[in-house]
gemmi code that builds the backbone of each chain (N, CA, C; Angstrom):
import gemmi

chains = {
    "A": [
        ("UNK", (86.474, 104.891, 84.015), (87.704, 105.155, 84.755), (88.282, 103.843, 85.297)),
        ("UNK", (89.766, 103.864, 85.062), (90.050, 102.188, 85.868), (90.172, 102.196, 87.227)),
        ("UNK", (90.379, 100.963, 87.732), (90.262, 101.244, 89.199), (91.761, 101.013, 89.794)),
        ("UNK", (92.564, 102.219, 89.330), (93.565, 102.270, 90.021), (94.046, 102.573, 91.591)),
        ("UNK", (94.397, 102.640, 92.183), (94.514, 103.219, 93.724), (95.036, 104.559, 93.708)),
        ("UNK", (94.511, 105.438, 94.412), (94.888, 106.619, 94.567), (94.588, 107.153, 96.348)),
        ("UNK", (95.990, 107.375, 96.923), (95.695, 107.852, 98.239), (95.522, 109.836, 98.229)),
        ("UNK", (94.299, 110.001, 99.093), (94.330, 110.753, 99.374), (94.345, 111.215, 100.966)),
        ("UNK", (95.454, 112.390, 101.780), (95.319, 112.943, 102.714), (94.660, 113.986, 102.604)),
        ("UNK", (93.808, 114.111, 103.315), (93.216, 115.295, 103.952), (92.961, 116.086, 105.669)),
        ("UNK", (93.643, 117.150, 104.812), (93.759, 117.913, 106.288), (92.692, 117.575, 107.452)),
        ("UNK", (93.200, 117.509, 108.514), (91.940, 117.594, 109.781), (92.011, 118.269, 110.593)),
        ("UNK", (92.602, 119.699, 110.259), (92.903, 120.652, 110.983), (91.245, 120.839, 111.990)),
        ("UNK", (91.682, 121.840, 112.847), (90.308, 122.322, 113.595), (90.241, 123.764, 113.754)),
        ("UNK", (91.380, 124.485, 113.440), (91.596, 125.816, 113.653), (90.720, 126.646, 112.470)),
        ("UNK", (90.108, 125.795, 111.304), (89.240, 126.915, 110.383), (88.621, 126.343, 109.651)),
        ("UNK", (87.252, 126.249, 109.026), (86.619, 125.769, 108.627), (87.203, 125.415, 107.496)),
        ("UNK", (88.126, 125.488, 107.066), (88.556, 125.006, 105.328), (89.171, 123.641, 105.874)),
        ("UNK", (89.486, 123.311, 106.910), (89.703, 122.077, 107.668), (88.422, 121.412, 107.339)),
        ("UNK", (87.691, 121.278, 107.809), (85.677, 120.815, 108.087), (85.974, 120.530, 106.840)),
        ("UNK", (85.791, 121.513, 105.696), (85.538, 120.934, 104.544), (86.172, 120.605, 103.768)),
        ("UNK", (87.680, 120.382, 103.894), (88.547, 119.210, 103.237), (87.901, 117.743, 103.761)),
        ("UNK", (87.614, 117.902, 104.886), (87.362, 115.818, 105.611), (86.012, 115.688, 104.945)),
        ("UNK", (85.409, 116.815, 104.751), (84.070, 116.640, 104.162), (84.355, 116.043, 102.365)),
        ("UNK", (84.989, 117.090, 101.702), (84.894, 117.013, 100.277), (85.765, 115.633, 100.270)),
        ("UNK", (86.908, 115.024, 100.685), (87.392, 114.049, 100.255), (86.944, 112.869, 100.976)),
        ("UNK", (85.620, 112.713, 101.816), (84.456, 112.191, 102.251), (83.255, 111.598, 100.970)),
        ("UNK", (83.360, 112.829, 100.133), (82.338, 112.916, 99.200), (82.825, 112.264, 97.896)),
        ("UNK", (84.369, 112.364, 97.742), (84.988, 111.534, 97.120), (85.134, 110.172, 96.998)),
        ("UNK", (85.519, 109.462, 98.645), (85.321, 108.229, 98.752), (83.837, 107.442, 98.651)),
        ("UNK", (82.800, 108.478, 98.914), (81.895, 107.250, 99.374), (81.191, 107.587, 97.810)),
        ("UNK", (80.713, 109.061, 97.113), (80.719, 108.896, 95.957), (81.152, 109.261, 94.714)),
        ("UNK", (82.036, 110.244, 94.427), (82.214, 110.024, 93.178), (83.719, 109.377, 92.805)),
        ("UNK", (83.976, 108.790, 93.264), (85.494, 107.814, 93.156), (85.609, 106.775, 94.230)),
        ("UNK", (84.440, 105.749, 94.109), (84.549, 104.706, 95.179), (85.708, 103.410, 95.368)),
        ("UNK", (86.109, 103.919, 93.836), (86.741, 101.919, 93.470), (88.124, 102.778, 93.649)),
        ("UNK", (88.754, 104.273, 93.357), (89.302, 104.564, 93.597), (90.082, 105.210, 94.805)),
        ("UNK", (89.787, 105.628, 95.313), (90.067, 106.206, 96.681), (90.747, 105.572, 97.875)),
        ("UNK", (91.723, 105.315, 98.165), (92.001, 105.011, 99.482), (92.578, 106.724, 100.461)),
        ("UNK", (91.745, 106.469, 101.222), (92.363, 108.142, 102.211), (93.488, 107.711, 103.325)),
        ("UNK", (93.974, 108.603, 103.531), (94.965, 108.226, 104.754), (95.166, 108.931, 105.521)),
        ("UNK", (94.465, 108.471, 106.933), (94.855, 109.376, 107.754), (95.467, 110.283, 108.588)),
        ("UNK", (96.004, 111.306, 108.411), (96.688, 112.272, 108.689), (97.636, 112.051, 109.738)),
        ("UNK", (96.733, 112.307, 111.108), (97.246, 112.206, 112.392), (97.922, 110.772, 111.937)),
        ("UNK", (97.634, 109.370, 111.787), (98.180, 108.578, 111.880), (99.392, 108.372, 111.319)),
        ("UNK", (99.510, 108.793, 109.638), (100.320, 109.243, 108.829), (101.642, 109.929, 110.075)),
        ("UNK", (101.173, 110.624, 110.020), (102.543, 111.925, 110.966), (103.086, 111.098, 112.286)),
        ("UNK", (102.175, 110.019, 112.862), (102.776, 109.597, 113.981), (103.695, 108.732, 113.867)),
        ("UNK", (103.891, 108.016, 112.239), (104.690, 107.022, 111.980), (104.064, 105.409, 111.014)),
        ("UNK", (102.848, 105.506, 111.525), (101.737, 104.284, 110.679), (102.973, 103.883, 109.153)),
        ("UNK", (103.559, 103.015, 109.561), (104.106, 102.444, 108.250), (102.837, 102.029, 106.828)),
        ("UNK", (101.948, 101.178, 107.119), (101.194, 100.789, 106.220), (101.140, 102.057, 105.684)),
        ("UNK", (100.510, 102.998, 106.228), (99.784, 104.194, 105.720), (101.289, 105.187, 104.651)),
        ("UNK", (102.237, 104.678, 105.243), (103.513, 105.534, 104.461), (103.819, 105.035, 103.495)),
        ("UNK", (103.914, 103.496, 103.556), (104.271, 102.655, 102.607), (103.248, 102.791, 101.362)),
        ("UNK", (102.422, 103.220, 101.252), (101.269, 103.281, 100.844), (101.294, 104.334, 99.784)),
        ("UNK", (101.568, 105.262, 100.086), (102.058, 107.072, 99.584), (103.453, 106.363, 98.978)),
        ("UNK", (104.153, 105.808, 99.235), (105.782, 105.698, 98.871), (105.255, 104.997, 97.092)),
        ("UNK", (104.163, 104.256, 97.926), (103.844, 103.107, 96.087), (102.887, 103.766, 95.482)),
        ("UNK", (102.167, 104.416, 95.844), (100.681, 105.067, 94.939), (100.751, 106.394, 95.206)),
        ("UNK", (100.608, 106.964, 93.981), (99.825, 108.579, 93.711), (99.045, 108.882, 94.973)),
        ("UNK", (99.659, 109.772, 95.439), (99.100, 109.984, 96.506), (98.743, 111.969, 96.327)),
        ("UNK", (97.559, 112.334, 96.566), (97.071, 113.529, 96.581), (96.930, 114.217, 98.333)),
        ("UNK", (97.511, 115.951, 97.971), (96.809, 116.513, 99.754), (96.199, 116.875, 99.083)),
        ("UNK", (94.971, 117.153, 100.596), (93.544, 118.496, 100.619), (93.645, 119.055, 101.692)),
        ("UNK", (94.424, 120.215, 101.676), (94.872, 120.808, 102.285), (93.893, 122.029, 102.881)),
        ("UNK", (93.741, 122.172, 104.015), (92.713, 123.819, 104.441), (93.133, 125.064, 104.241)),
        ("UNK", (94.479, 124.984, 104.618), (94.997, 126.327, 104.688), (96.380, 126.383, 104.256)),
        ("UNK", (96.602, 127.597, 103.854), (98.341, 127.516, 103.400), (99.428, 126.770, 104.162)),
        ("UNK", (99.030, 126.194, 105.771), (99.926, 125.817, 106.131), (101.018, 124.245, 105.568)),
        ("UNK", (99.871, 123.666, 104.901), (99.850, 122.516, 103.885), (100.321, 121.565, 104.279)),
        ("UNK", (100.033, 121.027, 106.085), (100.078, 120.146, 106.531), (100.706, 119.022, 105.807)),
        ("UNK", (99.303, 118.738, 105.451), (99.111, 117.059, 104.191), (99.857, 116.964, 103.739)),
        ("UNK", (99.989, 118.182, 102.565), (101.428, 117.952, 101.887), (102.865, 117.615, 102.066)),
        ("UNK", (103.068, 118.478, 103.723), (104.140, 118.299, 104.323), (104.681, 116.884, 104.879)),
        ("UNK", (103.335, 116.292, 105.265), (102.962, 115.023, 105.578), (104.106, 113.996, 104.623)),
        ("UNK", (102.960, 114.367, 103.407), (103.480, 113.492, 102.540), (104.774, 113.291, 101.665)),
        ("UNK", (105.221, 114.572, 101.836), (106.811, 114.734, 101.120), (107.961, 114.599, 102.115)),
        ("UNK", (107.674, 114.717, 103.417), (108.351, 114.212, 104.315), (108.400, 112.662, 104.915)),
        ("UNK", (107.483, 111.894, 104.624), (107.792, 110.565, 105.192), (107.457, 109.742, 103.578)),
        ("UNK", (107.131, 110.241, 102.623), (107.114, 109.365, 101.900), (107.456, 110.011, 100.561)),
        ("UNK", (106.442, 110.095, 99.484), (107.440, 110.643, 98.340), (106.525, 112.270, 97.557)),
        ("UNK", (107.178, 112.753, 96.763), (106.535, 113.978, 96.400), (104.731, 114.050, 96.349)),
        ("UNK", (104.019, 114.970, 96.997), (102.454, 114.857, 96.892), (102.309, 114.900, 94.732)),
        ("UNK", (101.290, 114.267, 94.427), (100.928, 114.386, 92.962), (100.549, 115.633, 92.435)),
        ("UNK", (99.576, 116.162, 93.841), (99.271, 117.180, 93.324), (98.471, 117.798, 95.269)),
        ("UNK", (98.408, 119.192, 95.196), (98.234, 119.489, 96.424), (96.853, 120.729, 96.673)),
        ("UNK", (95.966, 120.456, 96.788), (94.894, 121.253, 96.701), (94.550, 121.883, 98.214)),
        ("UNK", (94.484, 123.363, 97.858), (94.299, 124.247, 99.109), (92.924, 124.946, 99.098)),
        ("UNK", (92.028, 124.725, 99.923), (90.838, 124.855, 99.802), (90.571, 126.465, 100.543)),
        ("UNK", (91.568, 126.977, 101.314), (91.593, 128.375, 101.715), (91.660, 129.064, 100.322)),
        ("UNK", (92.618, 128.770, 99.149), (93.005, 129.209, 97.803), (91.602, 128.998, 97.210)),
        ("UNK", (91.014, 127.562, 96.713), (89.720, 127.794, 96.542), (88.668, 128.553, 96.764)),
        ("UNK", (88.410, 128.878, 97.983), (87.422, 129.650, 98.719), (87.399, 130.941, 98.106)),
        ("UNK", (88.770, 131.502, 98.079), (89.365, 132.245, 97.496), (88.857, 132.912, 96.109)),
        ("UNK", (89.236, 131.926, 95.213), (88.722, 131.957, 93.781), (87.363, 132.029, 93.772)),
        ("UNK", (86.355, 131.453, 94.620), (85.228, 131.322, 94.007), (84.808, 132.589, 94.868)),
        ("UNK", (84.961, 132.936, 95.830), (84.366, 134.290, 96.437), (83.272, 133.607, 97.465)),
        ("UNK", (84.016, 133.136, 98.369), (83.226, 132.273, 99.121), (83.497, 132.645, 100.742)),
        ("UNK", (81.895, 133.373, 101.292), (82.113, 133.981, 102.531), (82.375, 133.583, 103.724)),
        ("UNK", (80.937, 133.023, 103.465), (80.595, 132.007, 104.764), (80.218, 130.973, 104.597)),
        ("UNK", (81.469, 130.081, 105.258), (80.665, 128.387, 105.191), (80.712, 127.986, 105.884)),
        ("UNK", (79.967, 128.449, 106.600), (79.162, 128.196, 108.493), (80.563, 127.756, 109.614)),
        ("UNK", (80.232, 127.999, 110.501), (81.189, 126.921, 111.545), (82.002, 125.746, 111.195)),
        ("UNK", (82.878, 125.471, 111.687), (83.710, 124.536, 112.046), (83.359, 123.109, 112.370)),
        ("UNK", (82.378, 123.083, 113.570), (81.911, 122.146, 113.871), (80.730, 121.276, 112.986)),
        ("UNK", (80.433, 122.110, 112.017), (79.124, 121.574, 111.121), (78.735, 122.551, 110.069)),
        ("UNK", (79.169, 122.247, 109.116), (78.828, 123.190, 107.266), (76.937, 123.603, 107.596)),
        ("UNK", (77.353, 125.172, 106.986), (76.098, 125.220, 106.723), (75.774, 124.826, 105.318)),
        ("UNK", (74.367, 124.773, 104.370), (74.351, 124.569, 102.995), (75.379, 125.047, 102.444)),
        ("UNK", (75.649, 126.480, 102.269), (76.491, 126.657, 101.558), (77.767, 126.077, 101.762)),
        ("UNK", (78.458, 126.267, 102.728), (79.676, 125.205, 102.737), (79.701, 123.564, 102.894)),
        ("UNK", (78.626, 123.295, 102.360), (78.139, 121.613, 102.054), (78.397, 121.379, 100.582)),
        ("UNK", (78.042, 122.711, 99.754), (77.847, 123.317, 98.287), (79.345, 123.033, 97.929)),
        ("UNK", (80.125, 124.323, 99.106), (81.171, 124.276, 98.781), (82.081, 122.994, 99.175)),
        ("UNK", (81.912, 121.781, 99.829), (82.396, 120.742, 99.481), (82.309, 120.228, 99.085)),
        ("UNK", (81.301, 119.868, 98.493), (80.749, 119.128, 97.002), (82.174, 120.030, 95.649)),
        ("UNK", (82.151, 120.909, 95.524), (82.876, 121.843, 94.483), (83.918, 120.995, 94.937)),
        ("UNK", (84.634, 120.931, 96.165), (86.036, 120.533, 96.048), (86.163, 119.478, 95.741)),
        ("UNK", (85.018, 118.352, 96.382), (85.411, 116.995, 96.171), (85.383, 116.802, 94.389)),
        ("UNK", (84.674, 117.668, 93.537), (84.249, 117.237, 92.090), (86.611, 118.028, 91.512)),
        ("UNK", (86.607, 118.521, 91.974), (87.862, 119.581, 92.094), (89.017, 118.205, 92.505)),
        ("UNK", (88.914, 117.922, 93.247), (89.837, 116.241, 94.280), (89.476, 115.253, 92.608)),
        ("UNK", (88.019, 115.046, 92.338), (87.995, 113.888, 91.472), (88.525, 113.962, 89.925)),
        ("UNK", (88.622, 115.435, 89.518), (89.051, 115.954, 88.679), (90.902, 115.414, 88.388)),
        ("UNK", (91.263, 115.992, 89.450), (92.627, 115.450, 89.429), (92.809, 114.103, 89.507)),
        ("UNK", (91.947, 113.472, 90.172), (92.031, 111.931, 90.083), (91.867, 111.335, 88.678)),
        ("UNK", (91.204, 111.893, 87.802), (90.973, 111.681, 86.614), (92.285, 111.866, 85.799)),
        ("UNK", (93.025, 112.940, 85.663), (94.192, 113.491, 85.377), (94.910, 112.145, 85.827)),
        ("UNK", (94.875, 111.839, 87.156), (96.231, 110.530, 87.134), (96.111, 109.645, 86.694)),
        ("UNK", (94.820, 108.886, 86.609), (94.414, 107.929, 85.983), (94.822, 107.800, 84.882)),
        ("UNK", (95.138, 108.776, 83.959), (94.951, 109.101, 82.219), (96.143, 108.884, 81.659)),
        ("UNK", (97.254, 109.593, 83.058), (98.557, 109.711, 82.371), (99.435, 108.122, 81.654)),
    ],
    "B": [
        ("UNK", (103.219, 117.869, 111.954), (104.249, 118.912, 111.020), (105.414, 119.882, 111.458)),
        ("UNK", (105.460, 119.985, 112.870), (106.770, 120.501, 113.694), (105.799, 121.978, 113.296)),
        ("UNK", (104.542, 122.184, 113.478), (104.235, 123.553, 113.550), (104.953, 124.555, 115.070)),
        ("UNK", (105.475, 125.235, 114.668), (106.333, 125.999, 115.892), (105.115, 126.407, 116.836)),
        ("UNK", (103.986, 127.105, 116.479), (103.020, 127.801, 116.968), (102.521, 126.768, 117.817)),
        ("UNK", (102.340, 125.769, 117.269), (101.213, 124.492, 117.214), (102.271, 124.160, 118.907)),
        ("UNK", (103.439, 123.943, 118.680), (104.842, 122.953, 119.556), (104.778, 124.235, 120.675)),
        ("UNK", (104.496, 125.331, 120.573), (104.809, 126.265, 121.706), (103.079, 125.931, 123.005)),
        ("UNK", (102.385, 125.942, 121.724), (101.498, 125.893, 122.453), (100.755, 125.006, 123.386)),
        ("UNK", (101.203, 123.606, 122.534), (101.015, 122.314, 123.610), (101.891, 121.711, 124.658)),
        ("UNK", (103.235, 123.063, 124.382), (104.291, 122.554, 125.521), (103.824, 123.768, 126.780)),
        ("UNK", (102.905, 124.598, 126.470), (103.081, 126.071, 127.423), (101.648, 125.323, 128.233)),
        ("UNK", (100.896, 125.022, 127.364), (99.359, 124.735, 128.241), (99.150, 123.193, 128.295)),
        ("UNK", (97.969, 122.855, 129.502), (97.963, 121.081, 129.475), (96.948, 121.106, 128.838)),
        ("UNK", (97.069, 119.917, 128.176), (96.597, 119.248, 127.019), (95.617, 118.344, 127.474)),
        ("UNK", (95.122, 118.091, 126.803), (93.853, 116.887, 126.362), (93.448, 116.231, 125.122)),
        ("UNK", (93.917, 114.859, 125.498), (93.738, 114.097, 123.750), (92.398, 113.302, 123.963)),
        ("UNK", (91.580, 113.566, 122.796), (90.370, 113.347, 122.485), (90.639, 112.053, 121.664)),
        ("UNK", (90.965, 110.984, 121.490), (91.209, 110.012, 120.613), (89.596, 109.401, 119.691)),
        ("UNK", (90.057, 109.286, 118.448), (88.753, 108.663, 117.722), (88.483, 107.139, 117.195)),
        ("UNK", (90.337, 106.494, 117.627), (90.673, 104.789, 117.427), (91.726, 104.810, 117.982)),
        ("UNK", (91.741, 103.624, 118.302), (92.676, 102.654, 119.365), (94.083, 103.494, 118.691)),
        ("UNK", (94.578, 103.977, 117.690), (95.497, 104.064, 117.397), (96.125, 105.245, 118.085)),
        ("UNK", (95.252, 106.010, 118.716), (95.452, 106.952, 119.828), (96.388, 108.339, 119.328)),
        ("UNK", (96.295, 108.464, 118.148), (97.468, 109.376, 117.695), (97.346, 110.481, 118.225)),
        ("UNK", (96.383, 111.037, 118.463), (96.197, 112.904, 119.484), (96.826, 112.634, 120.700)),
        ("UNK", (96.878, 111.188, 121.119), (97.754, 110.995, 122.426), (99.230, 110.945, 122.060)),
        ("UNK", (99.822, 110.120, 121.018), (101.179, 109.675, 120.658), (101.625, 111.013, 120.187)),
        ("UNK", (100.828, 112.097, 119.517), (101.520, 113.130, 118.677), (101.788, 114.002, 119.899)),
        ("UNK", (100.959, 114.158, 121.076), (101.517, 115.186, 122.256), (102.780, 114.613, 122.800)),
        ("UNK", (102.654, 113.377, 122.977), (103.480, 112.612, 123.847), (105.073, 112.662, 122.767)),
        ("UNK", (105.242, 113.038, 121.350), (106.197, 112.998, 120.586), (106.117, 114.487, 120.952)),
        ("UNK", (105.868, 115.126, 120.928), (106.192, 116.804, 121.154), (106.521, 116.990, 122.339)),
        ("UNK", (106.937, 116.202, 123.353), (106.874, 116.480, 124.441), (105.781, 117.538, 125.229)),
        ("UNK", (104.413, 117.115, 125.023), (103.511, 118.428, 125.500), (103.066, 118.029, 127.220)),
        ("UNK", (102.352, 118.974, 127.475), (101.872, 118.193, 128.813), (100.268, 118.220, 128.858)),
        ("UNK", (100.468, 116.369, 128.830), (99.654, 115.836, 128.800), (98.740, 115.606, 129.646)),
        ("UNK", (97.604, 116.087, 130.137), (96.754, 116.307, 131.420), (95.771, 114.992, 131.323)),
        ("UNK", (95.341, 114.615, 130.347), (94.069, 113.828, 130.300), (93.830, 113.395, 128.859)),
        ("UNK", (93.365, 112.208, 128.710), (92.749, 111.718, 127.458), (91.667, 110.618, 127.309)),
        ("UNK", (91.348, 110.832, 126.176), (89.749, 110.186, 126.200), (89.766, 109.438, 124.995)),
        ("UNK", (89.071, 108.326, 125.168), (88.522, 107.718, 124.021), (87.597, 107.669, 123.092)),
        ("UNK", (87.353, 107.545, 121.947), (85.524, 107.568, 121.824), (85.407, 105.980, 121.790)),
        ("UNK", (85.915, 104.846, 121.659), (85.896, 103.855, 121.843), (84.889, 103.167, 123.197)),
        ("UNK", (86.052, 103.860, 124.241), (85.250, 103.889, 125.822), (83.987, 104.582, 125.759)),
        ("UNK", (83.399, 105.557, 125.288), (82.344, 106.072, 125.105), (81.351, 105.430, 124.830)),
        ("UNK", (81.658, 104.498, 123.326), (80.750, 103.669, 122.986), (80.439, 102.471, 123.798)),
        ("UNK", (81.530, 102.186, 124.516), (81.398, 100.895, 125.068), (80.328, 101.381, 126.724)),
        ("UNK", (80.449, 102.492, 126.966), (79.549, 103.188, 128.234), (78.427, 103.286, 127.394)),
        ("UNK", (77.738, 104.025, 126.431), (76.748, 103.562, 125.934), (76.163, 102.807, 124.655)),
        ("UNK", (76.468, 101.952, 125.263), (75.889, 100.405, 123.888), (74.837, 100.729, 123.395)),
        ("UNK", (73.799, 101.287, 123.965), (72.468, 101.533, 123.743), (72.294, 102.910, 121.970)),
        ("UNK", (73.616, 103.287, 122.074), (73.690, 104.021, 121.008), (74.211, 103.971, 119.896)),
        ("UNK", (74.099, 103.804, 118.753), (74.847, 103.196, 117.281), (74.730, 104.433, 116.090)),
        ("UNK", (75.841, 105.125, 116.658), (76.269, 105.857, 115.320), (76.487, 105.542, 113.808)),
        ("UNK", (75.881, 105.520, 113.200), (75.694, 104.631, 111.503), (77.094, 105.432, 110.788)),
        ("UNK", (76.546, 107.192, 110.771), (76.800, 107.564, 109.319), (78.444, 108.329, 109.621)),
        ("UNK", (79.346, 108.638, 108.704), (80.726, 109.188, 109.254), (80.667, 110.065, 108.539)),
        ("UNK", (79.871, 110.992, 107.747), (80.611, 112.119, 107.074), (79.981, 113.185, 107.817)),
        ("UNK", (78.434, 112.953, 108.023), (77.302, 114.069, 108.863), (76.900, 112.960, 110.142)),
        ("UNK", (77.119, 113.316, 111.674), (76.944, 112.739, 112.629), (75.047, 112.514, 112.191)),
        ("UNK", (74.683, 111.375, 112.522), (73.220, 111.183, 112.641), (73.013, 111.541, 114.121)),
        ("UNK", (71.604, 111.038, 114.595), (70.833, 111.694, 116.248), (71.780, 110.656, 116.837)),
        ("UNK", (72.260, 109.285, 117.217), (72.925, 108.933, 118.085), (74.768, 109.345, 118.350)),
        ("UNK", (75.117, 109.520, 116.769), (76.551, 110.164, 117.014), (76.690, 111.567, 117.554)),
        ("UNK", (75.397, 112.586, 117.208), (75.253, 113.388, 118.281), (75.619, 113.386, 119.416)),
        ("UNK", (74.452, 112.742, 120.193), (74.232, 112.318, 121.300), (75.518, 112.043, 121.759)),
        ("UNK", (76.477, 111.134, 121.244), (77.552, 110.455, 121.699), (78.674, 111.787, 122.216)),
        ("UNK", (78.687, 112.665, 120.895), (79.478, 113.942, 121.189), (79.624, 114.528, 122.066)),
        ("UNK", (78.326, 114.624, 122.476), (77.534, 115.707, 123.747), (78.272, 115.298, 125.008)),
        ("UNK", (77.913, 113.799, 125.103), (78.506, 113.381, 126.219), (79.999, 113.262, 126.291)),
        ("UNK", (80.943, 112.825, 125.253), (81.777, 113.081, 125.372), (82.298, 114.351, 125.851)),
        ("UNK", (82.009, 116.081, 124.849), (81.787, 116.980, 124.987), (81.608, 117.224, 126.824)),
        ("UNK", (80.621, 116.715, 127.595), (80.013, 117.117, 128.893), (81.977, 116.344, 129.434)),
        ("UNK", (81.673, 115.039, 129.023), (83.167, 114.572, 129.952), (84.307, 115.773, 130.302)),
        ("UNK", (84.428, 116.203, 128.623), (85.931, 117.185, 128.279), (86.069, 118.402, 129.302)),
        ("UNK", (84.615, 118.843, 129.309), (84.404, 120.139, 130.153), (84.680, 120.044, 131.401)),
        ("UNK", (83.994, 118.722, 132.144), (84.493, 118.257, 133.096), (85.997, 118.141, 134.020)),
        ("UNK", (86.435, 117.891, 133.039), (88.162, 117.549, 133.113), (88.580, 118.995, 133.167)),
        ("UNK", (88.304, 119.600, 132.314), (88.454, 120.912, 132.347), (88.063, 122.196, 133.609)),
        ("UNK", (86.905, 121.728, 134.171), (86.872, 122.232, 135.144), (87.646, 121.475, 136.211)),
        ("UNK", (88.109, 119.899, 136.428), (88.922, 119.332, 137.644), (89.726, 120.077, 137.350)),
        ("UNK", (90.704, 120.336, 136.032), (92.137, 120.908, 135.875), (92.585, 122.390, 136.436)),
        ("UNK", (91.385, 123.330, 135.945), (91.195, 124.288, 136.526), (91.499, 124.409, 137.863)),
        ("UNK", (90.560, 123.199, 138.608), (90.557, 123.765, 140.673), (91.858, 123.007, 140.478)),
        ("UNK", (92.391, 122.056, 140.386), (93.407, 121.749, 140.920), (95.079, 122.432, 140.411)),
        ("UNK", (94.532, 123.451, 139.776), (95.593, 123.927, 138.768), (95.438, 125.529, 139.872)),
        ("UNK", (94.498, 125.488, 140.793), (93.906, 126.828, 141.543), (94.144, 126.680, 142.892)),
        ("UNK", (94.306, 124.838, 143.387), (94.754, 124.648, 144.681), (96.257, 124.338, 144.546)),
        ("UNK", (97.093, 124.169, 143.897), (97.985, 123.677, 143.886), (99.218, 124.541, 144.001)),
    ],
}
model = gemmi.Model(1)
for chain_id, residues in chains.items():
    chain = gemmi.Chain(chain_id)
    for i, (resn, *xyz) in enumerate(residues, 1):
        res = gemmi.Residue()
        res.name, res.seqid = resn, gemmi.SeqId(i, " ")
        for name, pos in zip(("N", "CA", "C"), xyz):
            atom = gemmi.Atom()
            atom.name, atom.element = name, gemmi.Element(name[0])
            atom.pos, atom.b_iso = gemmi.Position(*pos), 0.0
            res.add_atom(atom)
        chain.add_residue(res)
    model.add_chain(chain)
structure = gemmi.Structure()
structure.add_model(model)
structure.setup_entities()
């Protein structure tokens, strides 16, 4: 894979665990399976105005990981800078795979550790896709 | 994100920003919503109150970023109970 730059936001909601495990799965992204690739950007900072962090999204493929339909990230990103690449909702995930319980908010149990591993391979997937085009 | 729910709710109740870097944004994003702002915290200041503790890992807190929580955590409650009495004498 080349080592292009690719920003990703991820939600940091606190209101539902599909929050927890967006910061988790695109966690699992940066540190391993897309290290040379990955730059993340942080949300809150993003929304408060952080130029670097906008300027950033304006020049590079920039991906959300979004928790819940409200699609923050995304909103994030099509509002201060330019269309998201692609926008992944991990409430929608959960969804598809039939996924009950993934523990609290404050701390994944296994299974929703499982299930962030799935998203982040789901996050690197598409990263692959941009890379290619 | 101009969540309406989100904007009703930090303008109706006082707030508390938990900050995680100098860049303070849980403080700047109330303070752009016009919310009311009761109190805010650093984890910066935290660390610098206990040196003795070195949080390594950022995705799963290890035993000292625990630790660090807790106390932060004990601070928040704190505040929370001043806000309370004085929100009860006032």
């Amino acid at each position: 894979m080349s080592t292009r730059k690719i920003g990703v936001v991820s939600c940091s909601g606190e209101c539902c665990v599909e929050g927890t495990i967006s910061r988790i799965a695109t966690r699992f992204v940066l540190e391993k399976l897309r290290p040379d690739n990955t730059v993340t950007i942080c949300l809150p900072l993003f929304s408060i105005g952080e130029q670097g962090e906008r300027t950033f999204a304006r020049l590079f493929p920039t991906l959300a990981v979004d928790g819940c339909t409200k699609k923050c990230a995304q909103k994030a990103i099509e509002k201060y800078s330019e269309k998201a690449v692609r926008s992944i909702v991990v409430s929608d995930l959960l969804k598809k795979w039939g996924v009950k319980n993934a523990g609290p908010r404050r701390e994944l149990n296994d299974e929703g550790k499982e299930v962030a591993s799935k998203v982040a391979e789901e996050i690197a997937a598409v990263m692959n896709e941009i890379c290619t085009r | 994100m101009r969540d309406k729910d989100a904007e009703l709710s930090v303008k109706s109740h006082r707030c508390i920003a938990v900050d995680g870097c100098p860049n303070e944004c849980a403080k700047k994003s109330l303070e752009l919503s016009n919310a009311r702002l009761a109190a805010n915290f650093r984890v910066l200041d935290i660390l610098r109150e206990n040196r003795k503790l070195r949080p390594k890992e950022v995705t799963f807190l290890d035993e000292d970023g625990r630790k660090l929580a807790r106390i932060l955590a004990e601070k928040i409650a704190l505040k929370v109970t001043e806000l309370n009495y004085k929100g009860a004498v006032s």
